[in-house]
N, C-alpha and C positions, 0 to 999 in steps of 0.2 A: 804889320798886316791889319786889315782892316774888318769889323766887327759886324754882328745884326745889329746891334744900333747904329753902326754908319748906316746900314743899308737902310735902317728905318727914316734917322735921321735926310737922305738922299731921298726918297720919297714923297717926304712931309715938304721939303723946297721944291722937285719933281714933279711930282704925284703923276698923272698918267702919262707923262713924254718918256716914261723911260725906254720904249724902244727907238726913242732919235737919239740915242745915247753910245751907238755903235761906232762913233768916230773915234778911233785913236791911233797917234798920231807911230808909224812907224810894225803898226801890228800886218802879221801875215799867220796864214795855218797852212798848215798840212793835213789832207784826209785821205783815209784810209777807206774806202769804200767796202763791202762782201767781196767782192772778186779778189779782194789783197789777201784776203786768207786762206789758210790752206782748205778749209772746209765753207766756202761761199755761204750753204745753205745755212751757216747757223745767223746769217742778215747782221753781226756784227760789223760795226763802223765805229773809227776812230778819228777823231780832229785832235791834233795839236797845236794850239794857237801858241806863238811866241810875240812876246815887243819891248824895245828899249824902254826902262821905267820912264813916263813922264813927272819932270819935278813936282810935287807939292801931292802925288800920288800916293796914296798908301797899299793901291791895290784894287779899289772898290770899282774905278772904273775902270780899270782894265778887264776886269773877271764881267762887267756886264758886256762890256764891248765882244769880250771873246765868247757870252753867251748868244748875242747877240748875231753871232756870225751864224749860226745855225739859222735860216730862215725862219721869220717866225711871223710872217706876212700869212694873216688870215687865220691867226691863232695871237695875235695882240691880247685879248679878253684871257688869257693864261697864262701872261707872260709874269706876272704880277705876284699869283700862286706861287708860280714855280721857285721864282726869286728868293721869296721872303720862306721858300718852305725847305731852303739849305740848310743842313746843320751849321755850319759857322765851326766845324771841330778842328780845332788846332793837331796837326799830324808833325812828327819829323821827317828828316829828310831821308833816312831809311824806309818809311814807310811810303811817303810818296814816289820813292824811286820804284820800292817793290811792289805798290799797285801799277804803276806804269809799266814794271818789265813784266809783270802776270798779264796786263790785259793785250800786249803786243806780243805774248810768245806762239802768237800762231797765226802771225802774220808770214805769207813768203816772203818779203822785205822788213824786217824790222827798224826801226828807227838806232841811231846809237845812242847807244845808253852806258852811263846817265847823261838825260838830256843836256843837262848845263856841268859838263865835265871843268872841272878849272876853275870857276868860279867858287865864291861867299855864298852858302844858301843863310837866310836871314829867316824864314819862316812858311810853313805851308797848312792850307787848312782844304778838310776834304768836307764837300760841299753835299756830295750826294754816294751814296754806294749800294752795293750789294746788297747789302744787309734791307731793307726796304725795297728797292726800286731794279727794275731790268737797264738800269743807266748808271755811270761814275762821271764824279766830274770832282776834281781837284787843283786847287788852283798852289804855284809855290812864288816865292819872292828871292832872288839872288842877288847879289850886290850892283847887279849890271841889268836885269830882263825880270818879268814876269812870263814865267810859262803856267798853261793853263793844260789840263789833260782833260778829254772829255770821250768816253766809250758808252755805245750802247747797241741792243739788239733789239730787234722784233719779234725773236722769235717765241 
């Protein structure tokens, strides 16, 4: 998995193109919009971005790619912030599964879980949480996919 000095490092060769950085090759999500849960009004929304590792990948651009999928056209001037103001906190894979099954149990459809049943998990780091912020986002690495979890509210 990959570090805030990758990301720094990616920047310093980057520096402001990082939202044309959304290409990767094989990625797709899943969103969960307010209407998915049992209680709409609380404006919770969930994206699960999933994609085959690409070779030479550690992770870094996958996790921008899948931030990336959130639109952020006309909010570029933030993107930058938000990036570099992740923890970077290494989680295991009990704990990444158990922020995922807490943040989906009140969904009328929930996703299955755990997401990558069967597979090698290799490492997960949780990027944003509760603990600060009305948003989570987590990203894990398994021997075959990166999946990325990404919940937040408005209200």
């Amino acid at each position: 998995m990959f570090c805030h000095i990758d990301y720094d490092k990616l920047v310093q060769i980057e520096g402001s193109r990082l939202q044309y950085l959304g290409a990767y090759r094989g990625l797709y999500y899943t969103c969960y919009p307010q209407y998915a849960f049992h209680v709409p009004d609380g404006e919770q929304s969930i994206r699960i971005t999933r994609s085959p590792k690409a070779q030479g990948d550690n992770g870094l651009r996958f996790w921008l790619a899948a931030e990336l999928a959130d639109d952020w056209r006309g909010r570029e001037s933030y993107l930058h912030d938000y990036l570099s103001g992740a923890y970077f906190e290494p989680i295991d894979e009990l704990t990444f599964t158990d922020l995922v099954a807490t943040h989906c149990s009140s969904l009328v459809v929930p996703p299955i879980l755990p997401l990558a049943s069967g597979q090698v998990f290799l490492g997960a780091l949780l990027m944003y949480s509760m603990k600060t912020e009305f948003f989570v986002s987590a990203i894990a690495e398994y021997e075959n996919e990166f999946i990325h979890f990404a919940w937040e509210t408005t209200a």
